[in-house]
TORPA-4810 file (N, C-alpha, C, O; in nm, 3 decimals):
<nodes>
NODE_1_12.047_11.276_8.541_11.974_11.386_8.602_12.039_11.518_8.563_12.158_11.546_8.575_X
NODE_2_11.955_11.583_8.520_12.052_11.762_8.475_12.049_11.855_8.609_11.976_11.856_8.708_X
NODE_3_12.143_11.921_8.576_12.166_12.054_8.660_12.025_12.084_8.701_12.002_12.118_8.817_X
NODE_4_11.952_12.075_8.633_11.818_12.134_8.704_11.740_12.055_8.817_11.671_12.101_8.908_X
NODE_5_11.766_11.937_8.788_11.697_11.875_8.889_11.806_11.867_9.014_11.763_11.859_9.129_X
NODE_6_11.919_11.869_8.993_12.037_11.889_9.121_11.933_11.989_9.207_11.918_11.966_9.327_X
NODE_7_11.884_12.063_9.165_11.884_12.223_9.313_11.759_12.167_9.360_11.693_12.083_9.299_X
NODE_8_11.725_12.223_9.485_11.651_12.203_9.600_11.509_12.325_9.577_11.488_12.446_9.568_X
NODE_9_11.442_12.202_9.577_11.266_12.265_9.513_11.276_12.374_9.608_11.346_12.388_9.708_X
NODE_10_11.173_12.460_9.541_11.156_12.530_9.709_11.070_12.555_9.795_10.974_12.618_9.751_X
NODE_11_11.068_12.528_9.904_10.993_12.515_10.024_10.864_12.532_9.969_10.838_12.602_9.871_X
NODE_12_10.758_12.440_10.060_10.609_12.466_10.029_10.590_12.595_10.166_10.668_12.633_10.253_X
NODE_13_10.447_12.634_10.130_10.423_12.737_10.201_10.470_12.715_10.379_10.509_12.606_10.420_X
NODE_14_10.461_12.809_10.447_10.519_12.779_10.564_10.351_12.715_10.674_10.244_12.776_10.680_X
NODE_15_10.383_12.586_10.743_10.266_12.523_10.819_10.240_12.574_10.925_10.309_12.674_10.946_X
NODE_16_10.165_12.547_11.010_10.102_12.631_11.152_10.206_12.534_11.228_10.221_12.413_11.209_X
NODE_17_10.278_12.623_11.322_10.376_12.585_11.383_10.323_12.522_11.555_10.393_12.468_11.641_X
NODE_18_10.182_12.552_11.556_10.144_12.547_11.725_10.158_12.381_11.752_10.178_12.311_11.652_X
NODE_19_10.149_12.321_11.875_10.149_12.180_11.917_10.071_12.067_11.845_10.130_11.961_11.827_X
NODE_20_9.928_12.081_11.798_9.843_12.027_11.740_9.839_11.857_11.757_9.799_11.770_11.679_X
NODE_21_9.892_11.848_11.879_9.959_11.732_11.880_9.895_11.656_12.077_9.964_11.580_12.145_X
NODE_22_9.777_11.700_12.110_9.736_11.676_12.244_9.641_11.512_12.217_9.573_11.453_12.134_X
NODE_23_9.691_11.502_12.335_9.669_11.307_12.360_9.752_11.197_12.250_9.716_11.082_12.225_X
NODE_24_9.859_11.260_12.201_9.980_11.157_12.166_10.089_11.212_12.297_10.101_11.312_12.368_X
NODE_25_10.162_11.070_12.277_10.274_11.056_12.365_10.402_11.141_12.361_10.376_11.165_12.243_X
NODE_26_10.497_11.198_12.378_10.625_11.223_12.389_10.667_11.233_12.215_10.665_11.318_12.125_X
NODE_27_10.709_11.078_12.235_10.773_11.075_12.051_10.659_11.126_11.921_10.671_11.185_11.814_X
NODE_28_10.556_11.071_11.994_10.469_11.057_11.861_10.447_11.242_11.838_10.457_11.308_11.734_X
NODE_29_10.419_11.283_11.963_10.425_11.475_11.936_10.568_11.515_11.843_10.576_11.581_11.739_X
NODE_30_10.655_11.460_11.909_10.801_11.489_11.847_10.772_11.489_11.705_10.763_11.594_11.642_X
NODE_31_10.752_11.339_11.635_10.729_11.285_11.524_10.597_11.392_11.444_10.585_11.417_11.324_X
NODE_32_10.539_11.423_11.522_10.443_11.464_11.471_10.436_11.595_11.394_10.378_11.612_11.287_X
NODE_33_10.494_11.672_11.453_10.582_11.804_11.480_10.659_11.841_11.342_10.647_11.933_11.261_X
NODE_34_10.748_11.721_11.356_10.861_11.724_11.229_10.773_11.694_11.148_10.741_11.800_11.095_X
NODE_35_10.710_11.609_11.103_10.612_11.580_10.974_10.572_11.691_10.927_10.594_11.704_10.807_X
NODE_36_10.496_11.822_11.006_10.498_11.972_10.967_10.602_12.007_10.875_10.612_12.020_10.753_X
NODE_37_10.701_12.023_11.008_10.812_12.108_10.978_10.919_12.103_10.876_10.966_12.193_10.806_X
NODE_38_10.945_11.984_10.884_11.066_11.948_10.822_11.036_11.977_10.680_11.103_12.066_10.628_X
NODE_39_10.930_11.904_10.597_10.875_11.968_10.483_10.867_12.109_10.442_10.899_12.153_10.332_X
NODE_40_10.819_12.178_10.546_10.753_12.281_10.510_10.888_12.398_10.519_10.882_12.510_10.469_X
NODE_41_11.012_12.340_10.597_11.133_12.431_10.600_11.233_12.414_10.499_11.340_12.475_10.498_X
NODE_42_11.183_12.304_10.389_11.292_12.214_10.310_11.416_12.134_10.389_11.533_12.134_10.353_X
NODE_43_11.357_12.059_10.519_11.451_11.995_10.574_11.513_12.101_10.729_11.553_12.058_10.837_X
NODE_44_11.499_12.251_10.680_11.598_12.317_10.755_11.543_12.376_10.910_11.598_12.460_10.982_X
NODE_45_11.413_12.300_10.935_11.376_12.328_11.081_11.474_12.281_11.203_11.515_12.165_11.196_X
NODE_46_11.511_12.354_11.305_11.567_12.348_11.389_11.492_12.217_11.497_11.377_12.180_11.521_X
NODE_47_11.583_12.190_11.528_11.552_12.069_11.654_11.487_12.153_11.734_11.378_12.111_11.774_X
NODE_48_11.540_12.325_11.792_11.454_12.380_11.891_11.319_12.411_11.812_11.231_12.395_11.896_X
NODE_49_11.276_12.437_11.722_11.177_12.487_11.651_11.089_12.385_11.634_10.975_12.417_11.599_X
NODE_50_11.118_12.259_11.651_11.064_12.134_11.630_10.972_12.060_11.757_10.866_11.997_11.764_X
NODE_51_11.106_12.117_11.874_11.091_12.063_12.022_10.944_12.152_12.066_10.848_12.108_12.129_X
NODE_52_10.961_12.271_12.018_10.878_12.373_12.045_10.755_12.335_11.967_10.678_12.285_12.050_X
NODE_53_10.710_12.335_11.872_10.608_12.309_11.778_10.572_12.157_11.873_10.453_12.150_11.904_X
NODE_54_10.624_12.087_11.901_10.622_11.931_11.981_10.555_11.960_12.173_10.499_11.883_12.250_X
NODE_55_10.588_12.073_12.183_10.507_12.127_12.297_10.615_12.035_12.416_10.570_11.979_12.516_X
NODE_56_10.734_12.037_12.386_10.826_11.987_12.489_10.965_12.053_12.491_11.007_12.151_12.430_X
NODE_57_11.029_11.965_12.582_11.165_12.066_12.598_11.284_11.947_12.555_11.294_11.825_12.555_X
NODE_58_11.366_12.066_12.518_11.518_11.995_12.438_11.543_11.861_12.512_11.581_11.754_12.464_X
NODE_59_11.516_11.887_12.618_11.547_11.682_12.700_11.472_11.651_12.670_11.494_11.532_12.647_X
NODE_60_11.360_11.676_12.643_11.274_11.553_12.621_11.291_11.487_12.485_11.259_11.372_12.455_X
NODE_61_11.352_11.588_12.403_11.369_11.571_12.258_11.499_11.473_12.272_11.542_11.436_12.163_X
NODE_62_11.546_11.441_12.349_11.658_11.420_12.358_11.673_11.261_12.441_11.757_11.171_12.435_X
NODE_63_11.580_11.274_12.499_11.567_11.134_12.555_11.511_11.018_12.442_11.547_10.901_12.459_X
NODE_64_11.422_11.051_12.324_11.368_11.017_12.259_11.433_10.987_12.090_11.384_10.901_12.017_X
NODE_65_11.548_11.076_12.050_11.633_11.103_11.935_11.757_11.119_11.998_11.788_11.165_12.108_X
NODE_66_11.822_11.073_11.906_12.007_11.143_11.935_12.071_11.228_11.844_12.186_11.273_11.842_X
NODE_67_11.946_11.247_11.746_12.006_11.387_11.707_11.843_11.367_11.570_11.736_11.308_11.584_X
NODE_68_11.918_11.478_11.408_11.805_11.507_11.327_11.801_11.434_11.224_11.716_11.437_11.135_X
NODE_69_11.916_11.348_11.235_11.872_11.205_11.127_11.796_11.121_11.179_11.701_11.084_11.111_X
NODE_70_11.812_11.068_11.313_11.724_10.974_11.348_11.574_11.036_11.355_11.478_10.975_11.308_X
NODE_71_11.563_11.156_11.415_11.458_11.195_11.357_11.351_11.210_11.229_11.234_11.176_11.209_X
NODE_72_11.432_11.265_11.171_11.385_11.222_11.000_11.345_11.105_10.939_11.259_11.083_10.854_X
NODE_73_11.426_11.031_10.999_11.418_10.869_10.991_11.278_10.836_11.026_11.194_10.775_10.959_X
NODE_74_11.267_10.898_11.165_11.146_10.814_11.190_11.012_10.857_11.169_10.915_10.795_11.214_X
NODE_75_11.003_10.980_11.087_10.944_11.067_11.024_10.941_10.992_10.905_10.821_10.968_10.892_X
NODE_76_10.999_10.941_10.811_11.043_10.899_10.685_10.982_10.721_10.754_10.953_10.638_10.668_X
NODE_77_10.973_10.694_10.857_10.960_10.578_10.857_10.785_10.518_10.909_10.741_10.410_10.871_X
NODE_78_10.695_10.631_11.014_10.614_10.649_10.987_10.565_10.635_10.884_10.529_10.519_10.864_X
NODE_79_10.533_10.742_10.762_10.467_10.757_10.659_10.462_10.694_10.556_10.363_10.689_10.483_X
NODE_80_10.603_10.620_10.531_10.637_10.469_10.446_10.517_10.415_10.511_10.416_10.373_10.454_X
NODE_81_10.536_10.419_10.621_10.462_10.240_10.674_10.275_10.269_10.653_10.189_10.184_10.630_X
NODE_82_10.261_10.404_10.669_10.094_10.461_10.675_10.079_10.432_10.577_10.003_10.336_10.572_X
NODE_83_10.133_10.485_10.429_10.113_10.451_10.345_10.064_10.291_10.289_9.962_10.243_10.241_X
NODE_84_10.192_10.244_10.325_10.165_10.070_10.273_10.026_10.064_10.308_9.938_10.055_10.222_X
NODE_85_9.996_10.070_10.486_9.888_10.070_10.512_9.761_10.047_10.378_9.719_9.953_10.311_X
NODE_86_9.735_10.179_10.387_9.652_10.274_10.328_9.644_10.176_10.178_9.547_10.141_10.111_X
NODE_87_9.746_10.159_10.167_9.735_10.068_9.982_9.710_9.948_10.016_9.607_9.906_9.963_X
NODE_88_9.776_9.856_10.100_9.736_9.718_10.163_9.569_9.716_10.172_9.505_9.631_10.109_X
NODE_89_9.478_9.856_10.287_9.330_9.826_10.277_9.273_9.834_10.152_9.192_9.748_10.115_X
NODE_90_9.305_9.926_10.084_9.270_9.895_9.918_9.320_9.759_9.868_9.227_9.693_9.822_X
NODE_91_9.418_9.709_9.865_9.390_9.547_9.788_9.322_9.521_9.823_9.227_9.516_9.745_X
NODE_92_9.296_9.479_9.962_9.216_9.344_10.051_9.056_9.414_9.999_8.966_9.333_10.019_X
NODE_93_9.022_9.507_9.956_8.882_9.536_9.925_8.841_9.454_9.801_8.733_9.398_9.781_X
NODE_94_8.978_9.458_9.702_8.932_9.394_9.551_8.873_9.265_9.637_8.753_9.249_9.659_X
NODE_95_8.987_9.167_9.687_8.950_9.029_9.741_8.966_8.901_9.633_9.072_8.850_9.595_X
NODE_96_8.870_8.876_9.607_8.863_8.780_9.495_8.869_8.826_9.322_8.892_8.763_9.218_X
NODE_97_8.825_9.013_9.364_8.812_9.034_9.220_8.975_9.095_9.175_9.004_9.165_9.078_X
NODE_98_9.055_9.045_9.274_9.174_9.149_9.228_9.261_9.062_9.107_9.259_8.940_9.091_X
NODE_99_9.327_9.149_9.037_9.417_9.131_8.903_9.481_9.246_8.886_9.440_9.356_8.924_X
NODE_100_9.588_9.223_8.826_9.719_9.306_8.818_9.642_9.402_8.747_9.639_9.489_8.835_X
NODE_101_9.593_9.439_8.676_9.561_9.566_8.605_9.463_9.644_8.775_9.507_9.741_8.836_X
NODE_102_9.334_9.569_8.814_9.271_9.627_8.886_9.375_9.665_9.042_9.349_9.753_9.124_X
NODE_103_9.475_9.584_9.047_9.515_9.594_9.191_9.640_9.720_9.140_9.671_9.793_9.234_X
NODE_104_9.705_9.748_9.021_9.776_9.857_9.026_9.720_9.996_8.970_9.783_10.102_8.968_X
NODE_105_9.600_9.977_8.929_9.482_10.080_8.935_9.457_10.138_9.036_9.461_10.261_9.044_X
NODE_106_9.416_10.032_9.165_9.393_10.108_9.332_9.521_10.146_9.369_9.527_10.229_9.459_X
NODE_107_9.643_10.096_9.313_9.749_10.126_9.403_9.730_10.270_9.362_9.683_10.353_9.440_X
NODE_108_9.777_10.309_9.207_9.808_10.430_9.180_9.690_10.544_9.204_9.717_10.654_9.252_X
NODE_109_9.540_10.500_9.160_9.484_10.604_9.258_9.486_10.653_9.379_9.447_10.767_9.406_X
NODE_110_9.531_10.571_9.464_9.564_10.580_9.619_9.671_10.683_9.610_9.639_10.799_9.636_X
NODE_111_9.791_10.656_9.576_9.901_10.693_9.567_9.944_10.810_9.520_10.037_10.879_9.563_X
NODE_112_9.842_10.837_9.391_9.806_10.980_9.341_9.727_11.084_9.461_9.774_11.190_9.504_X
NODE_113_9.633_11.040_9.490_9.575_11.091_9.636_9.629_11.123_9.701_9.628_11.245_9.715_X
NODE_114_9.701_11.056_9.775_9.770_11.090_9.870_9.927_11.197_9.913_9.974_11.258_10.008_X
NODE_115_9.957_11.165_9.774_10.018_11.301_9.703_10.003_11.444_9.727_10.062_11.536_9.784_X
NODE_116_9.904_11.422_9.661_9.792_11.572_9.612_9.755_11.635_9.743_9.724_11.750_9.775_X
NODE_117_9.770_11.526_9.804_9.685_11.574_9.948_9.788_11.644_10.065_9.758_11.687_10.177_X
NODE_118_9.909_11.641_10.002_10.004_11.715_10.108_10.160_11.671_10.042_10.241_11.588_10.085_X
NODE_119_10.169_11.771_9.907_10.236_11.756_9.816_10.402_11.787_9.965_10.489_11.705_9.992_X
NODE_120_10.390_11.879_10.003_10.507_11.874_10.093_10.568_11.836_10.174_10.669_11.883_10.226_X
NODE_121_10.493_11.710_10.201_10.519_11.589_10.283_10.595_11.504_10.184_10.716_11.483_10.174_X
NODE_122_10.468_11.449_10.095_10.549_11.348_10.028_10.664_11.382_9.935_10.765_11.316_9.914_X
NODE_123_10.636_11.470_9.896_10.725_11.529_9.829_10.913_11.501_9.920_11.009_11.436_9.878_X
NODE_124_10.902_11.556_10.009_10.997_11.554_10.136_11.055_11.390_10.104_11.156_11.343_10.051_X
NODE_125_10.943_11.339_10.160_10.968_11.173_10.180_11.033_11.119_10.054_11.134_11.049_10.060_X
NODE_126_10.976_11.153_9.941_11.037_11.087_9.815_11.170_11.143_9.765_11.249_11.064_9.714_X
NODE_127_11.206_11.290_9.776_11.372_11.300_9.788_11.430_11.285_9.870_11.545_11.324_9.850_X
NODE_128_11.403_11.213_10.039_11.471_11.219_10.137_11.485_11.079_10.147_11.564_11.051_10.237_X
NODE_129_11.425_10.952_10.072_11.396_10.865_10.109_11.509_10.789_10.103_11.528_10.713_10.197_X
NODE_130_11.583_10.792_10.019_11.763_10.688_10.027_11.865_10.717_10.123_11.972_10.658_10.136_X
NODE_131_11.808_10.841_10.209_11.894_10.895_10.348_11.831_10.785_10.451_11.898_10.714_10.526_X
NODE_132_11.720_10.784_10.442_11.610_10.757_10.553_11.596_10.577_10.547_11.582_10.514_10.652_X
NODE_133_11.602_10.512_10.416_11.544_10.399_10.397_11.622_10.269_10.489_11.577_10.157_10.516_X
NODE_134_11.737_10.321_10.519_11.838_10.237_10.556_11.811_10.273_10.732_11.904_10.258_10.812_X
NODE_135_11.724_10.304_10.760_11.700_10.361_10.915_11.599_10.249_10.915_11.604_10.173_11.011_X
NODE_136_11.501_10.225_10.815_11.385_10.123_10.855_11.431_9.968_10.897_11.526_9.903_10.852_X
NODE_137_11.332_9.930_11.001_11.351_9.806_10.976_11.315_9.709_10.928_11.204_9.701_10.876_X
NODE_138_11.414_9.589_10.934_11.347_9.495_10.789_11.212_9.405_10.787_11.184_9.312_10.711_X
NODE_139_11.126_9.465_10.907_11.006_9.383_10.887_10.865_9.501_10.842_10.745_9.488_10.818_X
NODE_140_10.982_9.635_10.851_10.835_9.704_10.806_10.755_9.680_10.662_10.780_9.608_10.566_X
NODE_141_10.649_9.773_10.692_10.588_9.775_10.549_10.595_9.891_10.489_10.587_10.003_10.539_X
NODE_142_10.616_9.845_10.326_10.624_9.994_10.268_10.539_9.993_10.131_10.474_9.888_10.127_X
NODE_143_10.520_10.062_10.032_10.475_10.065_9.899_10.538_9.934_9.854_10.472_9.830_9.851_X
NODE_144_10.699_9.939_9.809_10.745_9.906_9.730_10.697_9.727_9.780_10.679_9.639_9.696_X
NODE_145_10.684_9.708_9.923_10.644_9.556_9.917_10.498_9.514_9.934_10.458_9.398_9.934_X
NODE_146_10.411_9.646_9.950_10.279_9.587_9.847_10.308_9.561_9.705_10.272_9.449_9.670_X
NODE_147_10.362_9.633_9.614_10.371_9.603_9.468_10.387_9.442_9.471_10.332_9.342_9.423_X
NODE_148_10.512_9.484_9.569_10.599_9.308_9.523_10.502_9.215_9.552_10.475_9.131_9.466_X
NODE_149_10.441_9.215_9.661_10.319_9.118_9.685_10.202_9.100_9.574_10.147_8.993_9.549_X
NODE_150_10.178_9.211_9.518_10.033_9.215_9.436_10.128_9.127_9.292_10.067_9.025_9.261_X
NODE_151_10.243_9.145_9.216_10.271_9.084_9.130_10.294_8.917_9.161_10.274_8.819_9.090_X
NODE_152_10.343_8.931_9.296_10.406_8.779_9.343_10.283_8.773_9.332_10.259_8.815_9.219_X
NODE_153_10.181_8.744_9.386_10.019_8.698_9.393_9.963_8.684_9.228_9.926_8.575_9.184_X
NODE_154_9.963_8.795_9.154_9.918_8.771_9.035_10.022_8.681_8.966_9.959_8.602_8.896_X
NODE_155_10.159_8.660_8.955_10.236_8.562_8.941_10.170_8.372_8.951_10.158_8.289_8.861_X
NODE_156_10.140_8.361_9.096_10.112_8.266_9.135_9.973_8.184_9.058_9.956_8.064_9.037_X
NODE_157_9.886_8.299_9.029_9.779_8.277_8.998_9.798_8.240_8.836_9.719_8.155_8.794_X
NODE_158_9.899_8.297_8.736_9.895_8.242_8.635_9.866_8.356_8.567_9.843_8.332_8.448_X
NODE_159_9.857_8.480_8.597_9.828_8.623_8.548_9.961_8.629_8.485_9.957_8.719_8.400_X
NODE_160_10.034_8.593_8.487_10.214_8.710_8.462_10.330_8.544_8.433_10.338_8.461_8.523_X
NODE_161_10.388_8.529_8.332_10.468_8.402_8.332_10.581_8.436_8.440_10.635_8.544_8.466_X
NODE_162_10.603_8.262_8.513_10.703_8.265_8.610_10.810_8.323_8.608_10.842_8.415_8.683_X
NODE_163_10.898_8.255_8.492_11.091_8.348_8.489_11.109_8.349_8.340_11.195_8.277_8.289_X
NODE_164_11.019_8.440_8.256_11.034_8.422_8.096_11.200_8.439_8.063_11.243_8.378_7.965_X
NODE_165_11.266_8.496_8.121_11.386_8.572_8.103_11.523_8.464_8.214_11.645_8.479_8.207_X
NODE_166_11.480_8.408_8.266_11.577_8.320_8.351_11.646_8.358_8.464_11.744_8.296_8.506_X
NODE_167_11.599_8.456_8.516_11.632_8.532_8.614_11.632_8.467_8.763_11.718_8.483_8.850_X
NODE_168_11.547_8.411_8.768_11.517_8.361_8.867_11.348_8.423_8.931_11.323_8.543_8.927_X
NODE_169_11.275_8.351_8.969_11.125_8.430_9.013_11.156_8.514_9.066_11.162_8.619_9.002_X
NODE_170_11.192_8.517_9.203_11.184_8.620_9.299_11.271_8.768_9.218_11.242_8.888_9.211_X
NODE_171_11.364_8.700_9.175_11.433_8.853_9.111_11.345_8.895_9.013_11.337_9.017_9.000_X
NODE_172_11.273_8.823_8.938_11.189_8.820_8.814_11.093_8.950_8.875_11.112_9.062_8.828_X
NODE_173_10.992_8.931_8.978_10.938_9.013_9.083_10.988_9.063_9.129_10.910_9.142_9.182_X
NODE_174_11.124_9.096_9.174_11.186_9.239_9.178_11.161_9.362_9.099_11.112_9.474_9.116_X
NODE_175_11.234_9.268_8.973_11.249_9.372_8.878_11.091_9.418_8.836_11.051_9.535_8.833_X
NODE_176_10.999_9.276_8.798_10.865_9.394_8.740_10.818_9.501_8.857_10.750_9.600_8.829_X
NODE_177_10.859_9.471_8.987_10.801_9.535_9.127_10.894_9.725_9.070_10.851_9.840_9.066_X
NODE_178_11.016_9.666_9.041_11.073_9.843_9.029_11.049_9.889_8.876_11.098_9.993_8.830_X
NODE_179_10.994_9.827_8.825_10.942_9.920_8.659_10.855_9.962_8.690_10.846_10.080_8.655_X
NODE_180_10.735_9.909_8.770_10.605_9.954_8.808_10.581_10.098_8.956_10.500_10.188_8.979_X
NODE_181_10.708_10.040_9.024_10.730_10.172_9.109_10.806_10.268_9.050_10.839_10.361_9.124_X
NODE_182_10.855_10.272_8.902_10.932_10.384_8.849_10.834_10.481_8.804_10.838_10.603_8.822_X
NODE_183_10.733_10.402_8.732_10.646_10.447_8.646_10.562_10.508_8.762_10.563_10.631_8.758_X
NODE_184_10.528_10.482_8.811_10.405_10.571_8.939_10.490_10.643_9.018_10.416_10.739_9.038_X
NODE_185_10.602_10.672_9.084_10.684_10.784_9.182_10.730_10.822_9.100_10.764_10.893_9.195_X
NODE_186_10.795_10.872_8.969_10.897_10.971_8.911_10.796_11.079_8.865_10.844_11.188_8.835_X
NODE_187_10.656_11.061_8.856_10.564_11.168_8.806_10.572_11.293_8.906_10.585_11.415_8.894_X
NODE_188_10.551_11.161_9.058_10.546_11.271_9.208_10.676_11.322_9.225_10.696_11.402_9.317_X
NODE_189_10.785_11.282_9.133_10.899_11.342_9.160_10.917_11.465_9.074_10.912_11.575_9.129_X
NODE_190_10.938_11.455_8.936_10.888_11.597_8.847_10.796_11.703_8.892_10.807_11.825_8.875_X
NODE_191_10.691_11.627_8.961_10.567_11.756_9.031_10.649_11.825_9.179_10.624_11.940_9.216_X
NODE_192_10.712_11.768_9.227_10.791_11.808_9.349_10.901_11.909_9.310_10.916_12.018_9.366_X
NODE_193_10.966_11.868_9.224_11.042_11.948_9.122_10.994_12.097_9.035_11.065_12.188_8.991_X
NODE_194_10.824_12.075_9.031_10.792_12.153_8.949_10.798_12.176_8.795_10.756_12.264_8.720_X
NODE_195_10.882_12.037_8.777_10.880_12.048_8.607_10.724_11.951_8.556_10.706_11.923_8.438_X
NODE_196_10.645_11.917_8.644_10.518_11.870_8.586_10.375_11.935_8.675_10.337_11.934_8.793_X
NODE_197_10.327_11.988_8.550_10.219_12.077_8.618_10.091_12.050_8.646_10.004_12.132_8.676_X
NODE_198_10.078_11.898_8.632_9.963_11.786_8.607_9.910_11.760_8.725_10.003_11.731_8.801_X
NODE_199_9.782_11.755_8.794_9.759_11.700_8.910_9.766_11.544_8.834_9.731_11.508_8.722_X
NODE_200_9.834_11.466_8.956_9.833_11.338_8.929_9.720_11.267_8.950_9.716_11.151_8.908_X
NODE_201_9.612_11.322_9.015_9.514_11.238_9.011_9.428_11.237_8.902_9.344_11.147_8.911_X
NODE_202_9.419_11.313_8.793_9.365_11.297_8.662_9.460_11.265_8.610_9.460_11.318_8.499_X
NODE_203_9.575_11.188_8.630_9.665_11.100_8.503_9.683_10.980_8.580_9.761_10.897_8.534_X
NODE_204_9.589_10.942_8.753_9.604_10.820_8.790_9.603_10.652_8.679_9.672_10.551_8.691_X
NODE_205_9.521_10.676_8.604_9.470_10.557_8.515_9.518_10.503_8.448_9.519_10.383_8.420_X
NODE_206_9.626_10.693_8.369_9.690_10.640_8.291_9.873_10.596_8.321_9.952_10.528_8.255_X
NODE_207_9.887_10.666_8.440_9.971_10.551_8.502_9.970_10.435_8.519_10.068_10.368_8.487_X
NODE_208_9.859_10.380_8.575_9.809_10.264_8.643_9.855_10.178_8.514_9.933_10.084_8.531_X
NODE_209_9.810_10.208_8.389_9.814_10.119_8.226_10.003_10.105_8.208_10.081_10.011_8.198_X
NODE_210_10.014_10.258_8.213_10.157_10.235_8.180_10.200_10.124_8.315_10.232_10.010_8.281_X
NODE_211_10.199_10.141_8.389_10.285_10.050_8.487_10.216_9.929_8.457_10.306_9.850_8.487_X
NODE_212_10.142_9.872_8.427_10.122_9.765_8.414_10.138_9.690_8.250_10.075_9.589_8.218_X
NODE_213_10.234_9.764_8.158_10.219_9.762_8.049_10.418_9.765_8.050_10.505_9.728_7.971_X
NODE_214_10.418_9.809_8.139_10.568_9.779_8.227_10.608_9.644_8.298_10.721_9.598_8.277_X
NODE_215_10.518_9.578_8.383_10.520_9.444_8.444_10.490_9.348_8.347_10.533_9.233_8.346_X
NODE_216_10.427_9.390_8.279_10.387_9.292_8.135_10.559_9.269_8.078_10.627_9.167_8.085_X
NODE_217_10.579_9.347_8.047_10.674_9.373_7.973_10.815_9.292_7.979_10.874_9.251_7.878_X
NODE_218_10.863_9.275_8.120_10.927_9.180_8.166_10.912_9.024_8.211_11.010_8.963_8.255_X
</nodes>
């Protein structure tokens, strides 16, 4: 990584700071709050600025977090999991017609989307995410274990050879699972960065090829 990518993008525009957050609970306002903020300050929103935007008071923030990592965390742990979501209802639509080319096609259009759609969120999430990842727990869902599922599945089916390389399967599906998540998140990482000026959703496709021209590959 060069000196250039070391420094800290800078802040997306500043978000509407009011509550926006009526008929969720306590945390979920909390949570809700920071998802704004935290992005939109490059990380540097205050717990009071947060509590406030959350339409509650420092105890309450406090009964709920023990401080602004766990927060982040669960900010970072939310949107992992929405996400998977969000890509999980896209497989289950292919159904019978799904195959590794068509199922990492929906992933990456999804994924491009969702991007685009609130570059300062994800953006946030994808350089914050090796602080945060170790906060989740091990039954959530995230991107990286839809991939693993859609190859293990096309695996099974006879799409992709078992262990060409002797690795063992499951590691075998590791590894094509992280060539294929390299190739689709380092684009959203350069655009977060600002060294790529591409909306990703007109180069969804041709991600989708490369990453799967990547799983091939191994």
């Amino acid at each position: 990584m060069t000196e250039k990518h070391k420094t800290t993008p800078a802040p997306a525009p500043p978000l509407p700071t009011g509550p926006a957050t009526i008929g969720l609970d306590t945390k979920a306002r909390i949570v809700a709050a920071a998802s704004r903020l935290l992005p939109a300050s490059g990380g540097a929103a205050s717990l009071r600025d947060i509590a406030k935007a959350a339409g509650v008071s420092l105890g309450a923030y406090a009964r709920h977090f023990t401080g602004r990592d766990e927060l982040a965390g669960a900010v970072f742990c939310e949107h992992c999991s929405r996400v998977a979501a969000a890509l999980d209802e896209r497989l289950l639509g292919l159904d019978a017609a799904e195959t590794l080319e068509r199922g990492i096609r929906v992933i990456a259009e999804r994924s491009c989307a969702l991007f685009e759609s609130d570059r300062a969120l994800f953006g946030w999430l994808l350089l914050t995410q090796h602080e945060h990842i170790r906060l989740a727990p091990p039954t959530m869902a995230t991107p990286a274990k839809t991939v693993y599922g859609l190859i293990d599945r096309c695996t099974a089916r006879g799409e992709l050879p078992l262990d060409p390389h002797g690795f063992g399967t499951a590691q075998t599906t590791a590894l094509r699972t992280a060539a294929a998540m390299g190739v689709l998140l380092q684009p959203a990482v350069l655009r977060t960065y600002g060294d790529l000026a591409i909306d990703l959703n007109t180069a969804a496709a041709h991600l989708a090829a490369a990453a799967c021209a990547a799983v091939r590959a191994i």
